[in-house]
C-alpha positions as CSV (number, residue, x, y, z in Angstrom):
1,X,21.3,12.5,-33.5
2,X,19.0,9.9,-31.6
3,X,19.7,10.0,-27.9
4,X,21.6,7.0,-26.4
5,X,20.1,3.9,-25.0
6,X,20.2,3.6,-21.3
7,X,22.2,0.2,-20.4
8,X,20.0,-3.0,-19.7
9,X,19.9,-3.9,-16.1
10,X,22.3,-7.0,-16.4
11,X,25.1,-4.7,-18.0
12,X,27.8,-5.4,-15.8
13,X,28.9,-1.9,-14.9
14,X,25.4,-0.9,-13.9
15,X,25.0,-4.3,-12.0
16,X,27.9,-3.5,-10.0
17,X,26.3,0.0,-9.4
18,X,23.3,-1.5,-8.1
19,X,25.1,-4.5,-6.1
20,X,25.3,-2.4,-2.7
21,X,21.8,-1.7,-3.0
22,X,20.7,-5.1,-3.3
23,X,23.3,-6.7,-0.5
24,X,21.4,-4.0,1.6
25,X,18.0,-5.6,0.2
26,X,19.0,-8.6,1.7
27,X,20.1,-8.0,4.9
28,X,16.5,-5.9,5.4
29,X,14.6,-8.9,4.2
30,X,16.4,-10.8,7.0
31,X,16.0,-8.5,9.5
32,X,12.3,-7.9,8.9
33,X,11.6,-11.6,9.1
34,X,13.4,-12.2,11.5
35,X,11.5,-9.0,14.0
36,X,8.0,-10.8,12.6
37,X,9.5,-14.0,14.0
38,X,10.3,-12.8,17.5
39,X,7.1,-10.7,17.8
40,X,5.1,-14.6,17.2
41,X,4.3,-13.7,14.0
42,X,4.1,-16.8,11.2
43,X,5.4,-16.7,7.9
44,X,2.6,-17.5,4.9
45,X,2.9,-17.8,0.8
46,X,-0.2,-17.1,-0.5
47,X,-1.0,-18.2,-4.2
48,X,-0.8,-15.7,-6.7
49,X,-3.2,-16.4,-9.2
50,X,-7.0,-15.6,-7.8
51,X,-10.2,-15.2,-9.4
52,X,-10.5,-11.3,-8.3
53,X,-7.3,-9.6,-7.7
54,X,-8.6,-7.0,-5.8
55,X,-11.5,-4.4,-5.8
56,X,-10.4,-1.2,-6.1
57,X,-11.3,1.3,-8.6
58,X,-8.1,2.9,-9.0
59,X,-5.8,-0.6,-9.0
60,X,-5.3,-2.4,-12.4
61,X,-4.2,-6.0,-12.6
62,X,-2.5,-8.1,-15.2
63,X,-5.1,-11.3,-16.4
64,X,-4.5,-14.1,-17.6
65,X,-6.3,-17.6,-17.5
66,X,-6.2,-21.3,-16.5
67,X,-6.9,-24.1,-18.8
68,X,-7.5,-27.3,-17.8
69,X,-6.9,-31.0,-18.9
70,X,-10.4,-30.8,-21.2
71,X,-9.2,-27.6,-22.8
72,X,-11.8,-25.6,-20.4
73,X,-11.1,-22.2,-19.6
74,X,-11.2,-19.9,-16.5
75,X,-10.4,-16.0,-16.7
76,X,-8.0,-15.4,-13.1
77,X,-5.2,-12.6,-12.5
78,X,-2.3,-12.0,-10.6
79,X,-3.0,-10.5,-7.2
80,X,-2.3,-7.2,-6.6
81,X,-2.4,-8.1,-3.1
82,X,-2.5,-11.1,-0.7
83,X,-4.8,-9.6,1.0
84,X,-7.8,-11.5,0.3
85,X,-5.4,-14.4,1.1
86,X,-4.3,-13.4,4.1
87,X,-7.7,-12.9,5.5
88,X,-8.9,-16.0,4.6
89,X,-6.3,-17.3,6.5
90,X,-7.3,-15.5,9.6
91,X,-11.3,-17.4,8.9
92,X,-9.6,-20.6,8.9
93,X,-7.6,-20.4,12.2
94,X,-4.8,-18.2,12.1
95,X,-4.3,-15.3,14.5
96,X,-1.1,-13.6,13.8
97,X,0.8,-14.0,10.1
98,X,3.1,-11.6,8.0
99,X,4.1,-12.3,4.0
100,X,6.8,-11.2,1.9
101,X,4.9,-11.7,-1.4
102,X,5.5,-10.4,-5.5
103,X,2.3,-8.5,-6.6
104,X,1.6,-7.2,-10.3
105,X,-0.1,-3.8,-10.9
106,X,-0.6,-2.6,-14.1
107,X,-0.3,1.4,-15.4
108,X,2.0,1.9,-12.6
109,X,6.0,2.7,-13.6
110,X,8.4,5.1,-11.8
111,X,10.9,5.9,-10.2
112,X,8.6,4.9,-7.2
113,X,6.7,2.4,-9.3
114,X,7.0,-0.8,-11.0
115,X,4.8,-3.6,-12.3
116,X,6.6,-6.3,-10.3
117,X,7.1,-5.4,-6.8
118,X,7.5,-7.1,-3.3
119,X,4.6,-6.2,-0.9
120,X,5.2,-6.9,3.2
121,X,1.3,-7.5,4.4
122,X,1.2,-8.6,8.0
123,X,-2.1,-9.5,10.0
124,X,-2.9,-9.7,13.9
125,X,-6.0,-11.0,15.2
126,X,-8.0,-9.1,18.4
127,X,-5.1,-6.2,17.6
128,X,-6.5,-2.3,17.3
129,X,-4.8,-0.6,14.6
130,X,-2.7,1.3,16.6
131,X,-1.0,-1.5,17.3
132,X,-0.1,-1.6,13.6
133,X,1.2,2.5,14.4
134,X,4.2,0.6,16.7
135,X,4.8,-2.3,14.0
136,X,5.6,0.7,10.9
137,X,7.7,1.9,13.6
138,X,9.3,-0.7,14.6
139,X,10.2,-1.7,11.0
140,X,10.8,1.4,10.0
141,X,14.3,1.0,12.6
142,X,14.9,-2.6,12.0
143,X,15.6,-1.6,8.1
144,X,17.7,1.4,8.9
145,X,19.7,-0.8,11.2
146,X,20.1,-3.4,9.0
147,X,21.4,-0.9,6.2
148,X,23.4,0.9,8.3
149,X,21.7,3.8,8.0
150,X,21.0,7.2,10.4
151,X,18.0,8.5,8.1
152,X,15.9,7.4,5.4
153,X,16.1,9.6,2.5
154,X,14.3,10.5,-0.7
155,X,15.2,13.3,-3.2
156,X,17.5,15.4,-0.4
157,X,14.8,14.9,2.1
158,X,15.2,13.0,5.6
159,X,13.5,11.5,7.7
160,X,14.7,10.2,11.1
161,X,13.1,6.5,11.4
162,X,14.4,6.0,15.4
163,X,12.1,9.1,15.9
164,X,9.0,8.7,17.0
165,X,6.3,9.1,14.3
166,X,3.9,12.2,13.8
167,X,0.1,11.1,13.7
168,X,-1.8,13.7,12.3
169,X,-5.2,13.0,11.1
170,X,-6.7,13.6,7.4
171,X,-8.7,16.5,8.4
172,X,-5.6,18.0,10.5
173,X,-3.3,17.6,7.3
174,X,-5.9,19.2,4.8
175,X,-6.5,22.3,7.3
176,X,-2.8,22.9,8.2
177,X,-1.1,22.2,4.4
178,X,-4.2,23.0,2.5
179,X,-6.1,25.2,4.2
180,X,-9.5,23.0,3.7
181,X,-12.3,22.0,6.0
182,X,-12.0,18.2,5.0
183,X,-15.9,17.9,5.8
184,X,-17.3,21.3,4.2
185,X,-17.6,21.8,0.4
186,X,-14.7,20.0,-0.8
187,X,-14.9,20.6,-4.4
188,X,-15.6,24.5,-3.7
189,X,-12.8,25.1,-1.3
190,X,-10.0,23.2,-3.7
191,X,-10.5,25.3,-6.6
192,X,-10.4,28.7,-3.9
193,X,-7.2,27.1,-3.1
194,X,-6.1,26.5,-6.5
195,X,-6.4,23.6,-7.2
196,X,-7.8,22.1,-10.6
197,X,-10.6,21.0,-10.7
198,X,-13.7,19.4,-13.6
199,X,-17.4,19.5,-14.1
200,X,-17.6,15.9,-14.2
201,X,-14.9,14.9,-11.1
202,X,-16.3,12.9,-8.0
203,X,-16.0,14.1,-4.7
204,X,-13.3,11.3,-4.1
205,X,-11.4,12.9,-7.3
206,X,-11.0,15.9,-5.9
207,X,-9.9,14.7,-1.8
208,X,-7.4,12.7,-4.2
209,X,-6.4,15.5,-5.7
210,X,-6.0,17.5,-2.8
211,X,-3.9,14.8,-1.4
212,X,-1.2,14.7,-3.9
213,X,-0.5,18.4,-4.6
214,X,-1.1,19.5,-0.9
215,X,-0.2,16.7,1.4
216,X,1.6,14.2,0.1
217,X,4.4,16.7,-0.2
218,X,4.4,17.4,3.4
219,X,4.7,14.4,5.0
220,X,7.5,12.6,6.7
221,X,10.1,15.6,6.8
222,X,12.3,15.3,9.7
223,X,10.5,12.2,10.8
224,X,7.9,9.7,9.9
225,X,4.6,11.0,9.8
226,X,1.5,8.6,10.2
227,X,-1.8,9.9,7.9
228,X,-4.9,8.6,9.7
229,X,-8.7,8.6,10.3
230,X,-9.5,8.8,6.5
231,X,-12.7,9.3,5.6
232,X,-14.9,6.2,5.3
233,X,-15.7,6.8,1.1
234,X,-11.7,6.4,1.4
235,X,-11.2,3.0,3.4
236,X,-13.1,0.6,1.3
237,X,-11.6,-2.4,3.5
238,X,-11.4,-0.8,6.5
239,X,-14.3,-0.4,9.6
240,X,-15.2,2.7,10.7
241,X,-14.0,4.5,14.2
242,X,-16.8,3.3,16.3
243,X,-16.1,7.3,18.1
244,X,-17.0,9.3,14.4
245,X,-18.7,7.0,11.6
246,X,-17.7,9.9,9.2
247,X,-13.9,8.3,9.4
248,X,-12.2,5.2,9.3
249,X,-9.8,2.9,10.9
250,X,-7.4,3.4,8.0
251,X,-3.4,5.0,8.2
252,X,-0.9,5.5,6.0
253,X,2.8,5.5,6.6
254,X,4.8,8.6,5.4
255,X,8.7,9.1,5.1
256,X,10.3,12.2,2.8
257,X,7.1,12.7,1.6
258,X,6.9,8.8,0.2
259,X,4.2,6.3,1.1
260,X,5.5,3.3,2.6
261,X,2.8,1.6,4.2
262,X,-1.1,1.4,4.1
263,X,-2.9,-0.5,7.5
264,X,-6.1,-0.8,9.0
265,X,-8.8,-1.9,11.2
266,X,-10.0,-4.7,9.1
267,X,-13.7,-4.5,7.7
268,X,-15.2,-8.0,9.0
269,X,-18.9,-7.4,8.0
270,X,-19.7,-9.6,4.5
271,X,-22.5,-7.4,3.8
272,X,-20.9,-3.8,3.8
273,X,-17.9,-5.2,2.1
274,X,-20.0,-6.7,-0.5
275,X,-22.0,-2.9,-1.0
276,X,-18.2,-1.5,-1.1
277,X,-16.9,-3.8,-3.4
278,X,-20.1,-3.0,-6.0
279,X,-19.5,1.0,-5.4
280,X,-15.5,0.5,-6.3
281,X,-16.1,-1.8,-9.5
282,X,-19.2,0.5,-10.5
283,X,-16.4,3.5,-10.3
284,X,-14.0,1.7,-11.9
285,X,-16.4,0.7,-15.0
286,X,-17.0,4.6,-15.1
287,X,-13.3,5.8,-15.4
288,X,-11.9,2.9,-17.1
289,X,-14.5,1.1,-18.9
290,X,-13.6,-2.8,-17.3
291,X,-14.6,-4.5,-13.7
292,X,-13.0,-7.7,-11.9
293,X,-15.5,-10.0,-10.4
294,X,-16.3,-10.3,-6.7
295,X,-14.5,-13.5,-4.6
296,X,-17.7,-15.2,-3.2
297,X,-15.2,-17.3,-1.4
298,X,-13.3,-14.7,0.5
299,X,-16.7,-12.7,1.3
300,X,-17.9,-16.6,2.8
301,X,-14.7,-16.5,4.5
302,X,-15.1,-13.0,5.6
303,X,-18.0,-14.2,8.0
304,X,-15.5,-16.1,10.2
305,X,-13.1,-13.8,10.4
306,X,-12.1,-12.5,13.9
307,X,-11.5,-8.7,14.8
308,X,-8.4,-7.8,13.3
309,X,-6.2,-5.3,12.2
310,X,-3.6,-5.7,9.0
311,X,-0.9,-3.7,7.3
312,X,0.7,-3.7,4.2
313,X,4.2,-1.9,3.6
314,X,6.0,-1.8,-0.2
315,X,9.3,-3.4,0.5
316,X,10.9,-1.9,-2.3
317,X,10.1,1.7,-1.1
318,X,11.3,0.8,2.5
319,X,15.0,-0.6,1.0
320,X,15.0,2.6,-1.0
321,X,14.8,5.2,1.5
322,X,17.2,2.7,3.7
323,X,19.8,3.2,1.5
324,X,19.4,6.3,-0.5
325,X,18.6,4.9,-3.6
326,X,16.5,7.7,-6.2
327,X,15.0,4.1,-8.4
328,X,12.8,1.7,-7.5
329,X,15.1,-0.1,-10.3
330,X,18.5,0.0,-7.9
331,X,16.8,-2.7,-5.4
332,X,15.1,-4.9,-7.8
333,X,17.6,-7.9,-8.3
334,X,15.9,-8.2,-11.8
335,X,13.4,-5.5,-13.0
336,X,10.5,-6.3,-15.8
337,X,12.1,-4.7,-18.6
């Protein structure tokens, strides 16, 4: 007997499931734009399409291409981030700016995961990243207001989001839920701690790895917990501590052991980001066998732009947890199918 077929989205029984969800959605949305607004922040669409959407290894966009009047053709993809955007902005005049914008990753599809998704990135010129610790907290209440809610949750955990957040550095986390010495023999020390490990993985597979079975899991019970001071290999956009070189001005945002946000001191130097990008698309090539081209015109750009610090927080996974749903699916008013 074959198994039966889940019901599409639009089936009305299972929209009217979902409809609480998404009237929560919307009354986050509001509330979120409406904090940006009274902190001076201004509201920016960025385009979609761009000639590199992004240079990460481990990211995967979907391509597609322009043709013009004369039939000519021009490879570009959809972002999988306005980030590049955002930052451009910030080189042509712009000192404090926040977007609600629709991103595409490919190979990604979960229950915390989907190809379409709604990505909050917000940007403050002359601001240290800490500054960015207050904003994830601040949101972080604004949502659970807005959807009535005393905790976020995620899979019978909590996580109380008018606490203040933990900070607790990488090293910290990977000696107190791994038992590791982030800086000694990484590779060595995961597989004494069990962890699996191959002949052929890079040092950055195995701090990943180490990550998601031993970390990850950890975070954000009871209340937030903010990740920081990853090391440099690790923050590809993001400038070092000028106190320890060996780390970076990189955080991420934890709640019931989900990540919700990713922010940092913004990498301004052209010429680091450029030997970055090369190291990320050369690791890519390796593990996936394809590389996006560089944007010459948002390294050019990258020259004027002022000291900054930037965040960007999934949407989606924020409604989630402010409501309790267990799918990315229940907030997305129409998911891919």
């Amino acid at each position: 007997m074959s198994p039966p077929t889940e019901s599409p989205w639009w089936d009305p029984g299972k929209h009217a499931d979902r409809a609480p969800f998404l009237a929560a959605r919307g009354r986050i949305t509001r509330a979120v734009r409406a904090w940006f607004e009274g902190e001076g922040l201004t509201e920016v669409e960025t385009a979609a399409l761009q000639v590199s959407p992004g240079n990460e290894a481990h990211l995967h966009a979907f391509a597609t291409e322009a043709v013009g009047p004369a039939g000519e053709r021009a490879p570009l993809y959809l972002h999988t981030s306005p980030e590049f955007a955002c930052k451009t902005l910030l080189a042509a005049g712009e000192t404090a700016i926040f977007t609600l914008a629709k991103v595409w990753r490919n190979r990604e599809r979960g229950p915390l995961h989907h190809p379409e998704f709604t990505m909050l990135e917000w940007y403050r010129a002359g601001a240290d990243y800490e500054r960015l610790m207050d904003d994830c907290a601040a949101l972080m209440r604004v949502a659970a207001q807005a959807a009535g809610a005393r905790a976020l949750t995620w899979r019978g955990r909590e996580a109380d989001p008018f606490a203040e957040p933990e900070r607790v550095t990488v090293a910290e986390a990977f000696d107190r839920h791994a038992g590791i010495d982030l800086f000694g023999d990484l590779p060595a020390q995961a597989k004494a701690a069990g962890i699996r490990t191959a002949g052929d993985d890079t040092w950055a597979d195995v701090f990943s790895r180490i990550i998601v079975e031993k970390v990850e899991p950890n975070l954000g019970h009871g209340r937030p917990t903010i990740l920081c001071e990853y090391p440099v290999s690790e923050a590809a956009l993001a400038r070092p501590k000028p106190d320890d070189p060996r780390v970076a001005e990189r955080f991420e945002l934890y709640a019931c052991g989900v990540e919700l946000a990713n922010c940092f001191g913004e990498l301004t130097d052209p010429v680091e980001q450029r030997v970055r990008f090369e190291a990320e698309m050369a690791e890519k090539q390796r593990l996936y066998g394809e590389r996006y081209p560089i944007d010459e015109d948002f390294l050019a750009a990258l020259a004027l732009m002022p000291p900054a610090s930037g965040g960007a927080l999934g949407l989606d996974r924020l409604v989630m947890l402010a409501t309790g749903a267990s799918r990315i699916e229940q907030v997305l008013w129409t998911p891919v199918a």
